[in-house]
N, C-alpha and C positions, 0 to 999 in steps of 0.2 A: 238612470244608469244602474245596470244590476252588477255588483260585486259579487264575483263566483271564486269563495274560499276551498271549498271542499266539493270533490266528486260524488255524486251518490255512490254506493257500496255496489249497484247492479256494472255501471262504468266503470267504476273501479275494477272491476275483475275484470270487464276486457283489455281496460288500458294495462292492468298487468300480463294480464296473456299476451300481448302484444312485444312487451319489454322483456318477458320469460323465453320468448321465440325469437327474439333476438339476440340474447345470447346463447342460446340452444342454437341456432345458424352462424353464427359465429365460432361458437366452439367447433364446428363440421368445415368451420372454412367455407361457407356459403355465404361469403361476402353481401351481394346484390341482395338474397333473402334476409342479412341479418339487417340490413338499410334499410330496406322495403318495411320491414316490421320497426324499426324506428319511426319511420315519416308517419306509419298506421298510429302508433302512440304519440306521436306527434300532433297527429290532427285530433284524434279522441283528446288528449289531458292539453291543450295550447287554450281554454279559457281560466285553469285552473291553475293560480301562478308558482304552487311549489310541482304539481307535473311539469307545466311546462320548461321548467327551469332543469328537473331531471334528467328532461329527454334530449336537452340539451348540453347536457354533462355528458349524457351515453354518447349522444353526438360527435363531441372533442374527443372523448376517450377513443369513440369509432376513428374518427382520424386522426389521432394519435396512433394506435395500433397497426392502421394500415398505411402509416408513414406520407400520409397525404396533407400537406403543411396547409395546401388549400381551405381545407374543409377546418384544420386549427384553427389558422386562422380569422377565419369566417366564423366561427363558432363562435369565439369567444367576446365578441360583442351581443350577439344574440343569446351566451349565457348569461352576463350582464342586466339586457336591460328587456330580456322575453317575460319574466316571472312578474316585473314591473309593468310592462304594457297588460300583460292578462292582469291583473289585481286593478288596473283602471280602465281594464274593459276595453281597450283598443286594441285588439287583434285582427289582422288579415283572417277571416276564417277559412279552413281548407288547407291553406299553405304547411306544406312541409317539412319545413324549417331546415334543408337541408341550404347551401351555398349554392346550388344548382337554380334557385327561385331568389326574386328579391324579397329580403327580409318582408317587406310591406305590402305583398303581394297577394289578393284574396284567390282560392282556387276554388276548384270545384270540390268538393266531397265525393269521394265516391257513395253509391246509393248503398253497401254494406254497411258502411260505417254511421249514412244519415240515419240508418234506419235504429242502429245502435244509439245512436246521441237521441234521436227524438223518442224513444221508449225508457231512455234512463234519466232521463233529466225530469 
């Protein structure tokens, strides 16, 4: 079993361009764009347990702000106990960690983003 503590610095910066454009589409009120680029940071940083744990903070906060109790809801088990499944290496890969997918649900990658994890890892 491999324990993935930290991102490389190449992933790191998309995983942050990912979380910089989501709230850059957020602040324009591009709701669906500012989501979209969460779930992208999502699937980039969800082996790494303090990303993943982040993007799951932005997650409740995103439905917090757009008053969707659902998506609270659902979050905050998944802010809980996401950082801990990445830190023992049991991740759904793919999954977008939105409440729209089951927590445990592996999906598909899109081929931009494979292409990003297999050249920075």
């Amino acid at each position: 079993m491999k324990f993935y503590l930290f991102m490389s610095d190449k992933l790191a910066t998309y995983f942050d361009s990912e979380i910089l454009d989501a709230d850059v589409a957020f602040k324009l009120k591009f709701y669906q764009q500012s989501w979209r680029h969460l779930e992208r940071a999502h699937i980039l940083g969800q082996p790494y347990p303090i990303a993943h744990s982040m993007v799951h903070w932005k997650m409740l906060v995103f439905g917090l702000r757009t008053k969707n109790i659902h998506e609270v809801i659902g979050q905050i088990p998944r802010l809980l106990i996401g950082g801990v499944k990445s830190f023992a290496g049991q991740i759904p890969m793919g999954n977008t960690g939105g409440v729209n997918v089951p927590p445990l649900k592996p999906m598909e990658i899109p081929e931009d983003l494979m292409k990003i994890i297999k050249s920075s890892t």
